[in-house]
VOPAGU-2260 file (C-alpha; in pm, 1 decimal, decimal comma):
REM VOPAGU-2260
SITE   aa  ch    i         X         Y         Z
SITE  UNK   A    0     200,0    1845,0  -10608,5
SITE  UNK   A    1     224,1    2147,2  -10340,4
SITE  UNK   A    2     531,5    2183,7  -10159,4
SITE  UNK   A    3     576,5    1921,0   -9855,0
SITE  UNK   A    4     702,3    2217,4   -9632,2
SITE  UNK   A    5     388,5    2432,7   -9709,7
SITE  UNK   A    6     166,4    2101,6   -9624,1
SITE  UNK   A    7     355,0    2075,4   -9288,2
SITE  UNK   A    8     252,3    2444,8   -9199,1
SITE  UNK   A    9     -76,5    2354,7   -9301,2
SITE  UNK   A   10    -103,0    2024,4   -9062,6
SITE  UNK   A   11      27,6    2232,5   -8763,0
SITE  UNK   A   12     338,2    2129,5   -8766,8
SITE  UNK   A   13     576,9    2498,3   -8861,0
SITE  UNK   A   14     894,8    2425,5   -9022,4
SITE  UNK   A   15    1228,9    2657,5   -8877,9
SITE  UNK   A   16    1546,1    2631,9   -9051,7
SITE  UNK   A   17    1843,4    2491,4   -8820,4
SITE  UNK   A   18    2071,8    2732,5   -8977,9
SITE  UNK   A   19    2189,9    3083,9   -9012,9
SITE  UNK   A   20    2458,2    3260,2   -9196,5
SITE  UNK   A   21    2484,8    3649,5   -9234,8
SITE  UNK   A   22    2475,0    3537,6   -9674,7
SITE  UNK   A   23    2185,5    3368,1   -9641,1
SITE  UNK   A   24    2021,5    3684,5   -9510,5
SITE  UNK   A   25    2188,8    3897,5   -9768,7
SITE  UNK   A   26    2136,6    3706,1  -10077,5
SITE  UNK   A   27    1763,5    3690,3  -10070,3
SITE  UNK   A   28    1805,9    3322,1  -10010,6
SITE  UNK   A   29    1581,0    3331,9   -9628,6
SITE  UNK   A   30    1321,9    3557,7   -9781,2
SITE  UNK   A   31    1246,7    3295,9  -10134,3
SITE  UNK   A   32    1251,4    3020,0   -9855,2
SITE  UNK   A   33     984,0    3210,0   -9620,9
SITE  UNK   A   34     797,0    3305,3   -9954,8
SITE  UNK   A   35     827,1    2997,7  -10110,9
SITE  UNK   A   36     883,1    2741,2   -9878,6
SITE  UNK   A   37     671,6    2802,8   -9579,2
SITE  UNK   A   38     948,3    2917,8   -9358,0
SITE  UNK   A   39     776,0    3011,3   -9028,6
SITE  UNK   A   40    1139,8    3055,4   -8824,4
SITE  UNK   A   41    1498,4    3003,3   -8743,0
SITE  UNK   A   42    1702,3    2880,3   -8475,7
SITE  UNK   A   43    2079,3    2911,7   -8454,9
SITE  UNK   A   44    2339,1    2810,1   -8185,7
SITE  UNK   A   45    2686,8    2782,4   -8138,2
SITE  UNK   A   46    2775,2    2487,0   -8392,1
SITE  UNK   A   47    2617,8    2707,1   -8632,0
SITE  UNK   A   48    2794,2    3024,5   -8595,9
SITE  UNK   A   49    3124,5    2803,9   -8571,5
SITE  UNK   A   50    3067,5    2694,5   -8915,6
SITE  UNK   A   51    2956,0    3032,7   -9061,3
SITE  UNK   A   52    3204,5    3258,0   -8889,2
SITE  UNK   A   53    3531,5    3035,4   -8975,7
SITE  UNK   A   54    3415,4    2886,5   -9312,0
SITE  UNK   A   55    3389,7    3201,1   -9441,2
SITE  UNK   A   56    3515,0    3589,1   -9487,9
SITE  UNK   A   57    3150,6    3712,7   -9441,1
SITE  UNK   A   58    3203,0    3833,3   -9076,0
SITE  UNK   A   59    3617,5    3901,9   -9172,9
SITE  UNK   A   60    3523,0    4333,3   -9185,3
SITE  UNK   A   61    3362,1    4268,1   -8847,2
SITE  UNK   A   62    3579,8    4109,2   -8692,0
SITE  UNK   A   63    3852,0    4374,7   -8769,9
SITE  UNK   A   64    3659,7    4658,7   -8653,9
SITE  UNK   A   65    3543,6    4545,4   -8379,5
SITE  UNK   A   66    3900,2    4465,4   -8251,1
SITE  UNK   A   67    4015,3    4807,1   -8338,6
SITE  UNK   A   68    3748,0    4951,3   -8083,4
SITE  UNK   A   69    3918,3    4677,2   -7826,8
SITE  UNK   A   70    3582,7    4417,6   -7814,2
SITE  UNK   A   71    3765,7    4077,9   -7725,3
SITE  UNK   A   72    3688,2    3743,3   -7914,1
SITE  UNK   A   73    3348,2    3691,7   -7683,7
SITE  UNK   A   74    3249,4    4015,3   -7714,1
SITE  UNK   A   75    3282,1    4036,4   -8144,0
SITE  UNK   A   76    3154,3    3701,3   -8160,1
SITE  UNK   A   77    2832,2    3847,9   -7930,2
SITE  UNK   A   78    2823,7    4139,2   -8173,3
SITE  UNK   A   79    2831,2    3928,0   -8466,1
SITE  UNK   A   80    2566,8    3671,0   -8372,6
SITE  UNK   A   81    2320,9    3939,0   -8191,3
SITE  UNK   A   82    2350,2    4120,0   -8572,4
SITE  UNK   A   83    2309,8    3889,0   -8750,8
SITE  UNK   A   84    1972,4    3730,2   -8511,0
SITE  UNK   A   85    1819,8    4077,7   -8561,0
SITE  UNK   A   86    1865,1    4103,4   -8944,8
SITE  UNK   A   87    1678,0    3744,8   -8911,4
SITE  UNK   A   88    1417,1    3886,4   -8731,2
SITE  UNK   A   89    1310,9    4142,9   -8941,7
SITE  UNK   A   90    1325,9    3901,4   -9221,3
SITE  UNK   A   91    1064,1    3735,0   -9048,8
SITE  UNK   A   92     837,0    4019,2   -8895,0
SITE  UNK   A   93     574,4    4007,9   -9125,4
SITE  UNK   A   94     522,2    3608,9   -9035,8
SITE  UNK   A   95     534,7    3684,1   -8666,7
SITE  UNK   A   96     225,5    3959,8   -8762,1
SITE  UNK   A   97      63,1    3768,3   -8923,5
SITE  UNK   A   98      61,8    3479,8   -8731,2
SITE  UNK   A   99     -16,7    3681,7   -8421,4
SITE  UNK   A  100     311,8    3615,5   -8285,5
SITE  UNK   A  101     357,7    3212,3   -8278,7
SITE  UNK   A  102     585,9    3203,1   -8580,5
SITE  UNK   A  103     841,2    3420,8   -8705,4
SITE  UNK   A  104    1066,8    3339,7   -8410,0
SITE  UNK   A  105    1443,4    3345,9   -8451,1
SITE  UNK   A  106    1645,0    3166,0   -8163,3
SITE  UNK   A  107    2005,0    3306,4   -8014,5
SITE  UNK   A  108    2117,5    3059,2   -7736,5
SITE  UNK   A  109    2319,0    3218,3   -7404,5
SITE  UNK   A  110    2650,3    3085,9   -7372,1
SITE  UNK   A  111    2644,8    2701,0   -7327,3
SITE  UNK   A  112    2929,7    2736,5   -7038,1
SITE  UNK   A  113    2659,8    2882,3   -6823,2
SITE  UNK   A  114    2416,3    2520,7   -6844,8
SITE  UNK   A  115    2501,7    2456,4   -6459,6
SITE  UNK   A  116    2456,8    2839,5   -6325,1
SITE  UNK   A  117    2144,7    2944,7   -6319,7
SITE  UNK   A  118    2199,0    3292,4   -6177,3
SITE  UNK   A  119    2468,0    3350,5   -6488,4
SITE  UNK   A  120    2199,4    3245,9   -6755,9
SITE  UNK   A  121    1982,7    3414,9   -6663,6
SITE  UNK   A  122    2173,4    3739,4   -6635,5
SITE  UNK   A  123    2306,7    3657,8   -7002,4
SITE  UNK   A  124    1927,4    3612,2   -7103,8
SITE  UNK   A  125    1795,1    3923,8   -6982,7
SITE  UNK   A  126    2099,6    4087,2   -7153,9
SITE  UNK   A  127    2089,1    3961,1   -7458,4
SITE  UNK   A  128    1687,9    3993,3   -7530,5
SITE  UNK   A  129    1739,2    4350,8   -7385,4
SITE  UNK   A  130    2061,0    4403,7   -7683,2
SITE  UNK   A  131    1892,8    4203,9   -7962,2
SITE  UNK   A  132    1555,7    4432,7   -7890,8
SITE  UNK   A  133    1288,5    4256,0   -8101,1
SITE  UNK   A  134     986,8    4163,2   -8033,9
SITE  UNK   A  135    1019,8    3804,7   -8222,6
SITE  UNK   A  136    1305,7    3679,9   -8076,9
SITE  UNK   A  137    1405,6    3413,4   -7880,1
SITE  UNK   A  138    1650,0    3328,3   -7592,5
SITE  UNK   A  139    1774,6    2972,3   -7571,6
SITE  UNK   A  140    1840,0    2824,9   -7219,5
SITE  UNK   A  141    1968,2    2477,7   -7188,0
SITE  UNK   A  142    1661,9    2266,4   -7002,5
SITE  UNK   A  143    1931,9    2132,6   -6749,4
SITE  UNK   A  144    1862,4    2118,1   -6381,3
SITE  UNK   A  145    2020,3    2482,3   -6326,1
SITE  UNK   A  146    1825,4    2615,5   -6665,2
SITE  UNK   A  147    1500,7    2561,2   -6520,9
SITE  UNK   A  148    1433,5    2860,4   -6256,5
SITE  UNK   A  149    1592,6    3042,2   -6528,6
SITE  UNK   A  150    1312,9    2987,3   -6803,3
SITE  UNK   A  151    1064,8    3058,8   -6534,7
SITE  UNK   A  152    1224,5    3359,0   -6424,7
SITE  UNK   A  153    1227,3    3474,3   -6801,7
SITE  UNK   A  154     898,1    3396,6   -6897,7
SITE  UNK   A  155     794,5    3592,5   -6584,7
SITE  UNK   A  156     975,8    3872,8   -6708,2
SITE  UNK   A  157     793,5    3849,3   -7038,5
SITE  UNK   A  158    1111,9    3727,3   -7213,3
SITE  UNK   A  159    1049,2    3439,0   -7529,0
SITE  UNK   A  160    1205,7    3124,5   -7443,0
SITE  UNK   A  161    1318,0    2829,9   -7675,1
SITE  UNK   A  162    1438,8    2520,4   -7403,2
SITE  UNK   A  163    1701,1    2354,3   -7597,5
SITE  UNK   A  164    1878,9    2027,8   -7522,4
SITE  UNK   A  165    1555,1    1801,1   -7396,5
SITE  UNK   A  166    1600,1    1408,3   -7370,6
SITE  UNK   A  167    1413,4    1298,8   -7142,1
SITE  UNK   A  168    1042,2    1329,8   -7057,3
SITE  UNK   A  169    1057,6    1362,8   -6730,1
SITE  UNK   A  170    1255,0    1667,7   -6761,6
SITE  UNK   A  171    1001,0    1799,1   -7020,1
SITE  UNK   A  172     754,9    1791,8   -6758,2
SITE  UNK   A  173     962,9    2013,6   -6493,2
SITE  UNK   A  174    1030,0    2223,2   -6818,8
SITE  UNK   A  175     646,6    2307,5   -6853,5
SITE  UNK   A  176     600,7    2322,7   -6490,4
SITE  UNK   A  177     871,4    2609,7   -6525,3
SITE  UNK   A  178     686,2    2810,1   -6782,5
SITE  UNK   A  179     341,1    2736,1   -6684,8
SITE  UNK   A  180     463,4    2895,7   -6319,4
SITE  UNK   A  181     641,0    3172,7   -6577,3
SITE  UNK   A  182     281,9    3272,6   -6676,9
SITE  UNK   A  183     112,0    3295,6   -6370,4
SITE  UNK   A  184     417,2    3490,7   -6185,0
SITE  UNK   A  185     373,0    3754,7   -6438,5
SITE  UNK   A  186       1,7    3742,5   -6504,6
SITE  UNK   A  187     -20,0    3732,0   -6094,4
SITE  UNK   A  188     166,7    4076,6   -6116,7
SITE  UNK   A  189    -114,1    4205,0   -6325,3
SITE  UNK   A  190      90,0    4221,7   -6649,2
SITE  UNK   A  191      30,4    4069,2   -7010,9
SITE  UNK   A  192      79,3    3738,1   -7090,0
SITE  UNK   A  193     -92,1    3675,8   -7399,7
SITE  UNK   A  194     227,2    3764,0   -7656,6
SITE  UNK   A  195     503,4    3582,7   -7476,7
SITE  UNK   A  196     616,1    3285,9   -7687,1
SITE  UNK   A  197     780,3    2991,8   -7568,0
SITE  UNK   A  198     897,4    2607,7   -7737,5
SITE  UNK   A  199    1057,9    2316,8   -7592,6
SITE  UNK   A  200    1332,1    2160,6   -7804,4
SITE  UNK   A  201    1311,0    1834,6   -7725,6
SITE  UNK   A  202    1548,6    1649,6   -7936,6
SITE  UNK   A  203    1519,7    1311,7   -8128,3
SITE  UNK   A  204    1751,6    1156,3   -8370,9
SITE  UNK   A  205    2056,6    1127,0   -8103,2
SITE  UNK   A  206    1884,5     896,7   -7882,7
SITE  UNK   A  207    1852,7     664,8   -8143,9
SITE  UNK   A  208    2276,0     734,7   -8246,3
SITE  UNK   A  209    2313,5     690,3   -7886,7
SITE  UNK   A  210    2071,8     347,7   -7820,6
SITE  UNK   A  211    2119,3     169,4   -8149,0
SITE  UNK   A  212    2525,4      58,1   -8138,1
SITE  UNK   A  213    2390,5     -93,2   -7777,0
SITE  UNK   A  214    2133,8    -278,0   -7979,9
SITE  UNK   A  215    2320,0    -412,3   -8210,7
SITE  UNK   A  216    2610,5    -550,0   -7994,9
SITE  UNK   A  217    2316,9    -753,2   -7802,3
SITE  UNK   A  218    2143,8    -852,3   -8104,4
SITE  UNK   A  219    1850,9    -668,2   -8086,3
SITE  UNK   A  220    1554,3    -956,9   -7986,8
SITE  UNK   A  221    1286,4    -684,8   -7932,9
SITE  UNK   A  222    1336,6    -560,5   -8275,6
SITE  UNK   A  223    1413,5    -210,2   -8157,8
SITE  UNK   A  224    1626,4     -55,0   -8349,0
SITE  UNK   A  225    1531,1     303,0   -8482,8
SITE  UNK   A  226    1202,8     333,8   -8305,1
SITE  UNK   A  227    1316,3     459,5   -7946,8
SITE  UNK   A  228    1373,2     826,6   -8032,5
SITE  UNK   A  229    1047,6     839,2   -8203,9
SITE  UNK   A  230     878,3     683,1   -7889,1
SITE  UNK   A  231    1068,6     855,7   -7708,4
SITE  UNK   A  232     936,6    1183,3   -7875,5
SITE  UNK   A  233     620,5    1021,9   -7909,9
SITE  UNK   A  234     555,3     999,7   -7521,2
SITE  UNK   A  235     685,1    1366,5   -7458,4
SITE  UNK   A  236     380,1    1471,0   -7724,0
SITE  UNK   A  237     168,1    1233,1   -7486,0
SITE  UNK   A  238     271,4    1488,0   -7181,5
SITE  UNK   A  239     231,8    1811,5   -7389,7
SITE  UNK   A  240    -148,0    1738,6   -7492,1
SITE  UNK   A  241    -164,8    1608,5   -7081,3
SITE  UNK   A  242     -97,4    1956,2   -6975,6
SITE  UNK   A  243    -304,2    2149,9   -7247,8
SITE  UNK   A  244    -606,3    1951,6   -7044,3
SITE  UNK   A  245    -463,4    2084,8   -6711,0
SITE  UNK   A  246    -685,5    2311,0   -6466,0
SITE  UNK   A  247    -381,6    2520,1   -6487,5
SITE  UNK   A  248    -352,7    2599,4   -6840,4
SITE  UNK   A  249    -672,4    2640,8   -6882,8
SITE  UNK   A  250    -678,8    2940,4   -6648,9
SITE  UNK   A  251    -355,7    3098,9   -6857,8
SITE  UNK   A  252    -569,2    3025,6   -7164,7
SITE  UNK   A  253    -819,8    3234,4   -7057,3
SITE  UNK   A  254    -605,9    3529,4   -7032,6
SITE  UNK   A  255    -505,4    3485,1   -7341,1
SITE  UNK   A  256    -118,3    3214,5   -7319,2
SITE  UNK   A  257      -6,0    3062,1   -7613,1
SITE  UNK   A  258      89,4    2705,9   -7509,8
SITE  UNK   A  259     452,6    2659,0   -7507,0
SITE  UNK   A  260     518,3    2377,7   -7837,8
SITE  UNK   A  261     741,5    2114,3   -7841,2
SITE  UNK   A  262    1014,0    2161,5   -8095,2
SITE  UNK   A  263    1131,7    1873,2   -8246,4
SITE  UNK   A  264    1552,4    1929,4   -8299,8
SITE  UNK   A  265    1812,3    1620,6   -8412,3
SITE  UNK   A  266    1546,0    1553,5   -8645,8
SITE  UNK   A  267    1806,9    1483,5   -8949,7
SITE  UNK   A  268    1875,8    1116,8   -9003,2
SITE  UNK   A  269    2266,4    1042,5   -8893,1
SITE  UNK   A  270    2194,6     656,8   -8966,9
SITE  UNK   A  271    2253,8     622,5   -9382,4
SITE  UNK   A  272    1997,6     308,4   -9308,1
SITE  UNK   A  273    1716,5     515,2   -9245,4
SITE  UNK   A  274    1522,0     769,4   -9502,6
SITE  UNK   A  275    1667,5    1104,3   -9482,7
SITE  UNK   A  276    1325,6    1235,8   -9360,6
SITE  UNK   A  277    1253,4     965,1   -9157,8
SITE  UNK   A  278    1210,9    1148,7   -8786,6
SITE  UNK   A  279    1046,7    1413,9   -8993,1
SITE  UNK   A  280     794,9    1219,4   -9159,7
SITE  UNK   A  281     694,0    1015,7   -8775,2
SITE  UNK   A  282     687,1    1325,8   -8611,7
SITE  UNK   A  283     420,0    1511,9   -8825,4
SITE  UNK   A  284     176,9    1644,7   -8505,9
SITE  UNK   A  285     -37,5    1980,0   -8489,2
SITE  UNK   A  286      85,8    2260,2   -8242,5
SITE  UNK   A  287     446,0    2130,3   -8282,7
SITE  UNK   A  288     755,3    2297,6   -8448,6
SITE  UNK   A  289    1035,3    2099,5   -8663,8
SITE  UNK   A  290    1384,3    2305,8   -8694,8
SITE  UNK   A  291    1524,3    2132,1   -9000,8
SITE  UNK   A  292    1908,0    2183,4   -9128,0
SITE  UNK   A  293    1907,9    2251,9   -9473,7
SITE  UNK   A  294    1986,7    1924,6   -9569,8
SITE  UNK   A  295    1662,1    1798,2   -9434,4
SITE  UNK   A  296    1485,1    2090,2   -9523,2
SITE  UNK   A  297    1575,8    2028,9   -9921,0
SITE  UNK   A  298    1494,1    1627,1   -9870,3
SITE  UNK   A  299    1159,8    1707,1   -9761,4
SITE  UNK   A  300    1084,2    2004,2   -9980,7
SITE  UNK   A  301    1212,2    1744,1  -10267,6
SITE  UNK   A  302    1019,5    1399,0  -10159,9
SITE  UNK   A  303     826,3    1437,4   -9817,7
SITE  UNK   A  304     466,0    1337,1   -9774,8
SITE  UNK   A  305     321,5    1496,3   -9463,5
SITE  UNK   A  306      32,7    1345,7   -9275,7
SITE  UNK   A  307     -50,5    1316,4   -8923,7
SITE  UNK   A  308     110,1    1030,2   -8794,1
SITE  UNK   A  309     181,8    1155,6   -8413,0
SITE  UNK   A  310    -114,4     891,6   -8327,5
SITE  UNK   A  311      17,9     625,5   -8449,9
SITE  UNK   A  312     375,2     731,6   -8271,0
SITE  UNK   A  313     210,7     766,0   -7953,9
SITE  UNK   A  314       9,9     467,6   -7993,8
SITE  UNK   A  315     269,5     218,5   -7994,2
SITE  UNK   A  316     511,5     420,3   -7757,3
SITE  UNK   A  317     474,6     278,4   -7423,0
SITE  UNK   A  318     501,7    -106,2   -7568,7
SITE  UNK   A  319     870,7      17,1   -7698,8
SITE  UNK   A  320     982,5     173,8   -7394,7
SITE  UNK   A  321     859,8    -108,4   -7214,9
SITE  UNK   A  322    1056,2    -356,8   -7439,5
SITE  UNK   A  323    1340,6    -107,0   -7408,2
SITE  UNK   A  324    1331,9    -160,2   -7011,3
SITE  UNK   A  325    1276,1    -529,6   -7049,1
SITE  UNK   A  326    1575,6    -552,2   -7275,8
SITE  UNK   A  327    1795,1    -405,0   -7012,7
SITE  UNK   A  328    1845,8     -69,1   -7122,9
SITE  UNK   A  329    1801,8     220,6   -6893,0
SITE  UNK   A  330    1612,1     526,9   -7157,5
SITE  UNK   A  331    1724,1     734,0   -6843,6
SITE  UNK   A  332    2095,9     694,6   -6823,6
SITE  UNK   A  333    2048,6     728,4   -7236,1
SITE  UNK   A  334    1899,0    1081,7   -7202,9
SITE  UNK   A  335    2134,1    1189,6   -6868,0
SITE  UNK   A  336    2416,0    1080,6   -7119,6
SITE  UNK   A  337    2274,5    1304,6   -7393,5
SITE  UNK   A  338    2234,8    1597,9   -7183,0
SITE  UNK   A  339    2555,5    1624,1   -7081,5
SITE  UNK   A  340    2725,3    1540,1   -7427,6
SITE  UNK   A  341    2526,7    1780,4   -7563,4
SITE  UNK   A  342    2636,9    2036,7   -7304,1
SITE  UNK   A  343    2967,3    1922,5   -7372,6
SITE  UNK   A  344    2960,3    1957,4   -7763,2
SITE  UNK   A  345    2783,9    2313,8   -7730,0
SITE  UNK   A  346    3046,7    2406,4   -7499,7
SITE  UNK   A  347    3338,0    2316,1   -7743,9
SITE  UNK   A  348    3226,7    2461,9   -8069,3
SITE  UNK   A  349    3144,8    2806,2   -7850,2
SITE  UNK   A  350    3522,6    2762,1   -7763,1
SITE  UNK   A  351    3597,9    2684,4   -8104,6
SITE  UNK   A  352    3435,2    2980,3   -8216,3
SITE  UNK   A  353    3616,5    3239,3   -8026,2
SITE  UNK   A  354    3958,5    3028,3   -8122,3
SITE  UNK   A  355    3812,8    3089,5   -8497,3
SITE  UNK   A  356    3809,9    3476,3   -8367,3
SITE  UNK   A  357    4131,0    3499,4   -8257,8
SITE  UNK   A  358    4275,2    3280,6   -8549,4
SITE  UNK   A  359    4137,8    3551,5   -8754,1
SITE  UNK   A  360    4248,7    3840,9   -8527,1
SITE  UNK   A  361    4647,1    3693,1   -8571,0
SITE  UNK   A  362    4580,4    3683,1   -8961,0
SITE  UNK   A  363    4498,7    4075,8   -8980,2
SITE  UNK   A  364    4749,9    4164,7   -8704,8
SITE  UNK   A  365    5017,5    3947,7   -8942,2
């Protein structure tokens, strides 16, 4: 039988890797998983780094030079992550040439403290693409209230976006709105539009973390337990193939835009009731991206069986969200809940990061 993860490329559906350490780049490991495995991109953000930087002595040399030339802990943890996104990048060059630049995307997300001001991300954006300085990389931007001028704003400027933390579809909708307005800003101004690369990360296991305790305390009568997120995600694919119909994209088509996919995140299974691929496996939809932690990404290289199932998903969507509503749960406070928590839990392992830093920093000083 073929690899699962090849299959998934070969639906539509690219597989990224929710992961990056500076070994993993060294050892050969990403290049047998883009050769072997189907890899089409990576997206990192700071959870990840928190684990690689303080689980290990990989980044120890760094860290100790960089001090002696005075960087603080923000700035060496900068340094460290915009190295370590552009050794990525390279890695994955040929895939973004030969895929005529939808794939081979590596992700580096601005500093989660900056969610609520808009101006400051999108400072941080244009200075990071402009320090990171390849032509397959992304910038992450929290799709919060204050993120979204700042995706349009980048997009305009010709900058690839990844839209990270997306609950709700509703929000999804303003999120396209942002980069479809992106597009014609620039291509008003005269200026290419036709490489600029965007996703939407809209995320899906959490809601279910979030909805099913609720469901279970009530006794679940609707039977819905484990199918919101799905729906959920389900209903956001609904909107996505809504605006690929619009008069408006079809006008950025025609000069050449790449539609902007949605990104399915939180796709691991935190439930130990559910199949370790389950999101993975209901989510399987052409023109879509799933970033998979390697835990995932093994379970599905091991036993998944791709097939397009986004129809069925979609099919049976609205009936769930309608039983959701008619069950007395608000999807909306669910997602506004999410948003911030997420926010919240970016926020702390940035800060935990740095601490790692400076941990470090008092070891070598000692």
């Amino acid at each position: 039988m073929s690899n699962p993860l090849v299959r998934l490329g070969h639906l539509g559906q690219s597989p990224w890797y929710d992961f990056i350490t500076r070994d993993l780049i060294r050892s050969g490991t990403l290049a047998r998983l883009i050769a072997e495995d189907g890899l089409l991109g990576m997206t990192s953000n700071p959870s990840i780094f928190e684990k690689a930087i303080a689980s290990s002595g990989d980044y120890d040399e760094d860290i100790r030079r960089l001090a002696g030339e005075r960087f603080d802990p923000k700035s060496i943890f900068e340094s460290i992550a915009i190295a370590d996104v552009q050794a990525a990048c390279d890695a994955f060059l040929p895939k973004y040439q030969a895929t005529g630049g939808r794939d081979g995307l590596v992700s580096l997300e601005v500093s989660p403290t900056l969610a609520n001001d808009t101006a400051a991300t999108l400072a941080e954006a244009r200075r990071l693409w402009i320090a990171l300085d390849r032509p397959n990389a992304m910038i992450k931007i929290p799709g919060t209230l204050a993120g979204l001028p700042a995706i349009a704003e980048c997009i305009g400027a010709g900058i690839n976006v990844n839209v990270t933390l997306l609950f709700s579809v509703d929000r999804y909708r303003a999120v396209i709105d942002a980069f479809l307005a992106g597009l014609e800003t620039r291509a008003a101004r005269g200026l290419p539009i036709s490489r600029i690369a965007s996703v939407a990360s809209f995320f899906v296991s959490r809601v279910d973390t979030r909805i099913d305790p609720i469901l279970d305390r009530t006794g679940d009568p609707w039977a819905l337990r484990g199918t919101i997120a799905i729906a959920n995600a389900a209903a956001a694919y609904r909107v996505f193939l809504d605006s690929l119909a619009s008069a408006r994209w079809t006008v950025l088509a025609g000069k050449g835009a790449s539609p902007q996919r949605p990104l399915w995140a939180s796709t691991s299974t935190k439930d130990p009731r559910y199949p370790d691929v389950y999101y993975v496996e209901a989510l399987v939809a052409k023109d879509t991206v799933n970033t998979l932690p390697p835990e995932t990404f093994l379970a599905y290289r091991d036993h998944g069986d791709p097939s397009l199932r986004i129809d069925a998903a979609m099919a049976s969507a609205a009936e769930l969200l309608d039983r959701l509503r008619r069950a007395g749960l608000s999807l909306a406070e669910v997602t506004e809940f999410l948003e911030k928590d997420g926010v919240a839990k970016f926020t702390a392992s940035y800060q935990a990061v740095l601490a790692s830093i400076e941990t470090k920093l008092g070891v070598m000083a000692g």
